[in-house]
Every structure is written in structure tokens, then in C-alpha cells.
C-alpha positions in Angstrom: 0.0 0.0 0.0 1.2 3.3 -0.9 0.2 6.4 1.6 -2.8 4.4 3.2 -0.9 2.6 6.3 -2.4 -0.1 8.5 -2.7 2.3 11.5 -4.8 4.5 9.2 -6.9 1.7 8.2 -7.4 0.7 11.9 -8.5 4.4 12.6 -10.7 4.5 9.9 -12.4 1.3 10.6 -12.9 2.3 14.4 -14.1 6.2 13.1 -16.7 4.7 10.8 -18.1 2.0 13.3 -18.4 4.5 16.2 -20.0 7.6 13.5 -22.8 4.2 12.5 -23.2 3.4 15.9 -23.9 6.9 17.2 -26.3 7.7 14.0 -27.9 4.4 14.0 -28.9 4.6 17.9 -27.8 1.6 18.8 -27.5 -0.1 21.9 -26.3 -2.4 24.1 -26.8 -5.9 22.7 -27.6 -4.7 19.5 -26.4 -6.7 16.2 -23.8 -5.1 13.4 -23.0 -7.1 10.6 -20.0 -6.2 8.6 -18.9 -7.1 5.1 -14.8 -6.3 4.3 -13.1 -7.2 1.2 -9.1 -6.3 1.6 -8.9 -6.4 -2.0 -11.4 -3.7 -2.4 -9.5 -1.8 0.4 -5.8 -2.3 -1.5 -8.2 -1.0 -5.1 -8.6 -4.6 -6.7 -11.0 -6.6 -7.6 -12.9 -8.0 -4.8 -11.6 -12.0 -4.2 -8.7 -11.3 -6.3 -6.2 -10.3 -3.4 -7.1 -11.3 0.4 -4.9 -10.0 2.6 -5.1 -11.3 6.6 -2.9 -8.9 7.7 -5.1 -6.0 6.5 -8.1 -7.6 7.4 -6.5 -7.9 11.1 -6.1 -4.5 11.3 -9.4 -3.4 10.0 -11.3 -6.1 12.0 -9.5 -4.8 15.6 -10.6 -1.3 14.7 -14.2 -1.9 14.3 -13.9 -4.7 17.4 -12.8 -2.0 19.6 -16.2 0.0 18.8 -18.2 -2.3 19.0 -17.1 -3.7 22.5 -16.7 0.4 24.0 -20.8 -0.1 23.3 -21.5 -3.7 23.9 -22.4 -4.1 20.7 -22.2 -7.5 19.3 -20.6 -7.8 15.9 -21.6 -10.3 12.8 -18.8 -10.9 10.2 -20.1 -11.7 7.1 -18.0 -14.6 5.2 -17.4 -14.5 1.2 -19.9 -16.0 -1.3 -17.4 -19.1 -0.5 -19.6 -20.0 2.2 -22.6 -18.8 1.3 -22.3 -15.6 3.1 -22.4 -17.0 6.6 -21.4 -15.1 9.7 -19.1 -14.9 12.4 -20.3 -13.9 15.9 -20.2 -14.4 19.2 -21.7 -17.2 20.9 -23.6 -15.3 23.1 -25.1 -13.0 20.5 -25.9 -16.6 18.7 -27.8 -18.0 21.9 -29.8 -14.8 22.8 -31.5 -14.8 19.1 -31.8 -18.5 18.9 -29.2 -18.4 15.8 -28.6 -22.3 14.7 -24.8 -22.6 14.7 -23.0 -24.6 11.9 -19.8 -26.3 11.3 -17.0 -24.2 9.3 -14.0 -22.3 10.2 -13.0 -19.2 7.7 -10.3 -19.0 5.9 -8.4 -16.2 3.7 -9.6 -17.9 0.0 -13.0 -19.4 2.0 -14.5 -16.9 4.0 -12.4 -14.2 3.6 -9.7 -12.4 5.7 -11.9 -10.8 7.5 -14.1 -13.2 9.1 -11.0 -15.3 9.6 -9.9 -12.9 11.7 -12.8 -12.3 13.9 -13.2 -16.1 14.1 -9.6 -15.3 15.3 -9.9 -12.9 17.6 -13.5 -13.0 18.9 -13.9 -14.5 22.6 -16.1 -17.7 21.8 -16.7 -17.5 17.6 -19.5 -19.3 15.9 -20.7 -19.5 12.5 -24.4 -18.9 11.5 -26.1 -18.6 7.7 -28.6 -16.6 8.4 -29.1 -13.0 11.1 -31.1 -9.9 11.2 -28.7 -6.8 12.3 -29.7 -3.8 13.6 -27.5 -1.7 11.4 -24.9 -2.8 8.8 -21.4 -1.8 7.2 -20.2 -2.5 4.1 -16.6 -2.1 3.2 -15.7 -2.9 -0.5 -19.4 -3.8 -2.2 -19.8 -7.0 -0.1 -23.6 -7.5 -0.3 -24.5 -7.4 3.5 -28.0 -6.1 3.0 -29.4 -10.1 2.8 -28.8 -10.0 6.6 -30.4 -6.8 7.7 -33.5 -6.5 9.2 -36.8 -5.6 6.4 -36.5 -2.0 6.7 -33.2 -0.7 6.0 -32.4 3.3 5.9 -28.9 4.6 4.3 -26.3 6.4 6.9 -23.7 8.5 5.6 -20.8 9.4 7.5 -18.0 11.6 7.5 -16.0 8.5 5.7 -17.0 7.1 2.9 -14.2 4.8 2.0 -12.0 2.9 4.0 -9.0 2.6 2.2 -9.5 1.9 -1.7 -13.1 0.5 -1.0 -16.3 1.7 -1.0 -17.5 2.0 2.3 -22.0 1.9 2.2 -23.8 1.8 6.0 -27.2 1.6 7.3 -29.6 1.3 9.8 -32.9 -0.4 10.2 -36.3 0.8 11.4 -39.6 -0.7 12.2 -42.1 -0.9 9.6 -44.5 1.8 9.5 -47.7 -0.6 8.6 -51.6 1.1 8.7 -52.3 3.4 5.7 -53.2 7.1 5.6 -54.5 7.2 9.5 -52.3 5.7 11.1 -50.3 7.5 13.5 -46.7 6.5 13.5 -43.7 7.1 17.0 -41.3 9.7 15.5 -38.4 8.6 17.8 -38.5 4.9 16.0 -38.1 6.4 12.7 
């Protein structure tokens, strides 16, 4: 990498997932899903150029914002496998999320989820969640594991690194036609 260090990656990582969770209103034991493609983040084409070492970086910066506000963090896996997740057990347990059988790796599941599977206290794999707000880092395709109502953030990044950095946040359904009277603060 040229004039993008690791260090700045890290601070951007941690800048953007504070900025979401602040704007998104989440709380404790919420659910963030992340997507992250290193190659995206080094400007190539994502699955062409995993690299753990950036994906180490990245994944400790957004760790450390989550855990400040005990937010638990899904990382999504490549198309590889399906798209699954890496989270916490306990995240898993509270939302009665079946657990399956696979470990990530750099060419099968990406750098990224290999390295929360890495680093995260007690990791499991799921296929399927419904976050409470979602970060995308390099085109990933997280939105499949967002609740139904999904809103677009923007923050004061919008790239981390090379890639294209796309964030929201859900809200309730507003359901009941022209009468209905709808609470402002969910919206």
C-alpha cells in the first residue's frame, strides 16, 4: 500500500463503526453485521487479493467500537460459504441463531471473518441474522442479513481505504395506511 498505512486503516475502521453506531442509535446488545473485502480496500477486484494482515487490522478497529458499546458484531464470510457469519456465541444464543460447522479462511470466507473467528472470545458460524444496522466495506452485499426496513447512513467516511465504504440502519415498519399514526423517535 502506498500512503494508506495499516494504522490509518485501523483508525478509519474504528471512526466509521463509532459515526454508525452513534447515528444508528444503537445499543447495548444490538447486532452489526459487517462485510470487508481487503482487496477492495488495496483497489482490486474483490476476491482477487485477500490480505489477513489488513483484514487484522481493520477487524480490531471496528472490534474495539463495538465492544466500548456492547455491541455484538456479525462478520459476514465470502460468497465461498454462502455468506455465513461470524459472531459471538452469546449474540448466537440470545436470538436462537442455529450454529453450523466451518472455520473461515483467507480464500474461504475471507480475511476478514478469519480474523474475527480469530480474535472474537467464543466464535461461531451462522447462515442466516437480522442486524440492527450494517457496514459495508468494499461492495460485499450485507444487505441479505439486515432486518426488512433498512435506511442509508452517511458518515463523514466514505471509504476505507480503496473501497467503497455503504452503512445503514434499520427501522420498524410503518404498517396502517393514511390514519395511522406512526412514534417519530423509532423512525
Amino acid at each position: 500500500m502506498n500512503e494508506i498505512t495499516e494504522e490509518i486503516l485501523e483508525n478509519q475502521a474504528y471512526t466509521a463503526t463509532s459515526e454508525l453506531i452513534e447515528t444508528a442509535k444503537l445499543k447495548e446488545g444490538d447486532l452489526l453485521v459487517v462485510g470487508c473485502s481487503t482487496s477492495e480496500i488495496l483497489g482490486t477486484k474483490i476476491g482477487s487479493n485477500s490480505k489477513p494482515e489488513l483484514a487484522e487490522k481493520v477487524f480490531h478497529g471496528i472490534y474495539r467500537a463495538v465492544k466500548e458499546k456492547k455491541i455484538f458484531l456479525a462478520a459476514q464470510c465470502c460468497e465461498h460459504l454462502n455468506r455465513a457469519l461470524i459472531l459471538e456465541r452469546t449474540a448466537a444464543d440470545i436470538r436462537n441463531y442455529e450454529a453450523v460447522n466451518v472455520v473461515p479462511q483467507p480464500k474461504a470466507g475471507g480475511s476478514f471473518a478469519t480474523m474475527a473467528y480469530r480474535f472474537m472470545d467464543n466464535p461461531v458460524a451462522v447462515e442466516h441474522i437480522k442486524a440492527d444496522a450494517g457496514m459495508d466495506i468494499g461492495d460485499t452485499l450485507i444487505g441479505m442479513h439486515l432486518k426488512d426496513v433498512a435506511v442509508p447512513v452517511r458518515l463523514s467516511i466514505s471509504s476505507i481505504g480503496n473501497a467503497h465504504l455503504v452503512c445503514a440502519r434499520v427501522r420498524p415498519k410503518f404498517i396502517g395506511g393514511e390514519r395511522a399514526v406512526y412514534d417519530k423517535t423509532l423512525a
